[in-house]
N, C-alpha and C positions, 0 to 999 in steps of 0.2 A: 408695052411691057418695059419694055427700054426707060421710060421716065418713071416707070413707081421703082425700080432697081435705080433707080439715080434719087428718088426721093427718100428711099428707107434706106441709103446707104448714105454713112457719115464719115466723115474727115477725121483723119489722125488727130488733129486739134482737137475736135469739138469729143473724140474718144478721152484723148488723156483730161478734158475739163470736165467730162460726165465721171470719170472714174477718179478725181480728185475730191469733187463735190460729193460722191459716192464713199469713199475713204472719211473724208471728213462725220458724213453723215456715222456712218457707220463709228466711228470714235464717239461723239457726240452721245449717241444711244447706248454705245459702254459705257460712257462716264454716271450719264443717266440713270443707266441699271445699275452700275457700283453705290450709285448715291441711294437709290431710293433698296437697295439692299442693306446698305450701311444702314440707313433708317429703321425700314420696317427687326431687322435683328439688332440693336442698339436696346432695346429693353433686355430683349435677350442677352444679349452679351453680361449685361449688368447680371442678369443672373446667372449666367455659369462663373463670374469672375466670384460671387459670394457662394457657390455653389463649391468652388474650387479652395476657398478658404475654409468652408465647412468640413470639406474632402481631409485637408492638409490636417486641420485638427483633430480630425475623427483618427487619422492615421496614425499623426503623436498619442492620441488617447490609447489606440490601440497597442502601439508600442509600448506606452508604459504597462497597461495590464499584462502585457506579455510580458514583462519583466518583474513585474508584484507573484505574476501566475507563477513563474521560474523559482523565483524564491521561496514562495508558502511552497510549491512540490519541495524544495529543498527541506525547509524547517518539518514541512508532512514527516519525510520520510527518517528525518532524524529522529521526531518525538515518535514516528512508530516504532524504529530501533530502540529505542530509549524504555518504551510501555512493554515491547519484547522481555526485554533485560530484566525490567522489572516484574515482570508476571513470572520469568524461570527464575528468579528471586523468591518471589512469594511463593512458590509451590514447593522450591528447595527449605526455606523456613517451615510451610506447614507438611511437608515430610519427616523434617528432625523436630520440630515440638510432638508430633506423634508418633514414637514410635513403633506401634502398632502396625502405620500406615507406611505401604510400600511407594515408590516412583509410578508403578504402575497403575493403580487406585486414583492417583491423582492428575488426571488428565484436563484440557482445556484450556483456548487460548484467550479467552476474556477473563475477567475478574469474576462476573458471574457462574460461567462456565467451572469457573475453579473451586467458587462456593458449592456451587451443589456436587460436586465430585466430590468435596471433605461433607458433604451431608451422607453420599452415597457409601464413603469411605467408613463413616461412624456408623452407618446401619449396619454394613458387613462386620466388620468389629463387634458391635453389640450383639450380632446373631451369633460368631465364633466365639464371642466370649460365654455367652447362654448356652449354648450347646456344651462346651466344654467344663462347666458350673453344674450341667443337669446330668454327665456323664461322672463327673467327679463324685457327685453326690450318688451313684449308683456304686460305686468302689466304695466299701467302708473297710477300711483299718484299724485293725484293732487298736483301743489307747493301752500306752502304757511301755514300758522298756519289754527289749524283747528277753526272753528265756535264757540264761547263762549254762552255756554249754563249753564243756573242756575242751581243751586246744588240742586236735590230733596231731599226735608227734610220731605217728606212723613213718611220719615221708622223712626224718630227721635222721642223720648220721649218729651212730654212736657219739663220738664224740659231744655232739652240738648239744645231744642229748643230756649228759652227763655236765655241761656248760647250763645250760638252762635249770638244772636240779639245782646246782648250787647258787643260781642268782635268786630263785626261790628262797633257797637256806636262808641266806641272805637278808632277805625283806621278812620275812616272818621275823627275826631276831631283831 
């Protein structure tokens, strides 16, 4: 036993040159693996490098929209102030062309909406004006001046009275 423990046992030398050659090997096989990495992902690479260019552009693109988007909400919200104004315009104009028609009659916050509220508006008008046309025509008064009747001087002072006789005198002469 003695000789296979002296044959399977090695020398500090023949350690450090098995573990130098071992080192080496083992570099050798990383560079290896680096290279044929570099390899096999070098297609690759070329496509994430135009992938990343794609990326970078999409991102300005998107930038910009976000700032066209910022703007039109801006110009939106102006021209819906602006159609606001306009519409409480147009309903304050067809309120005083009609006098007839009240603020309340005329409701709605579109142009159409406001149309048929002045259609709604003339219906009610022509129905209160009918009614009030077929009620009048129910009341007849008589034609003609009414009956001349003397002026009561009951409620009148002596005086006033006696004042009024001679402004009569008066006009008669």
């Amino acid at each position: 036993m003695s000789d296979e423990n002296t044959n399977n046992q090695i020398t500090q030398e023949q350690y450090d040159t098995l573990k130098v050659e071992l080192e080496a090997q083992v570099e050798a096989e990383k560079a290896r693996a680096k290279e044929a990495v570099t390899q096999a992902t070098q297609p690759l690479q070329g496509r994430i490098m135009e992938l990343g260019g794609d990326l970078q552009a999409r991102e300005e693109e998107i930038a910009t929209l976000k700032t066209e988007s910022e703007t039109k909400d801006v110009s939106l919200t102006q021209l819906q102030a602006t159609l606001d104004g306009a519409l409480a315009e147009y309903k304050s104009l067809v309120v005083s062309a009609n006098p007839l028609f009240s603020e309340e009659l005329i409701q709605g916050n579109t142009l159409d909406e406001i149309k048929a509220s002045v259609e709604k508006a003339n219906a009610v008008v022509g129905k209160v004006k009918a009614s009030l046309e077929s009620q009048a025509n129910l009341t007849t008064i008589p034609a003609g001046a009414p009956a001349a009747t003397p002026v009561d001087l009951s409620a009148l002072s002596t005086r006033e009275k006696i004042t009024r006789g001679l402004q009569e005198a008066r006009k008669e002469k």
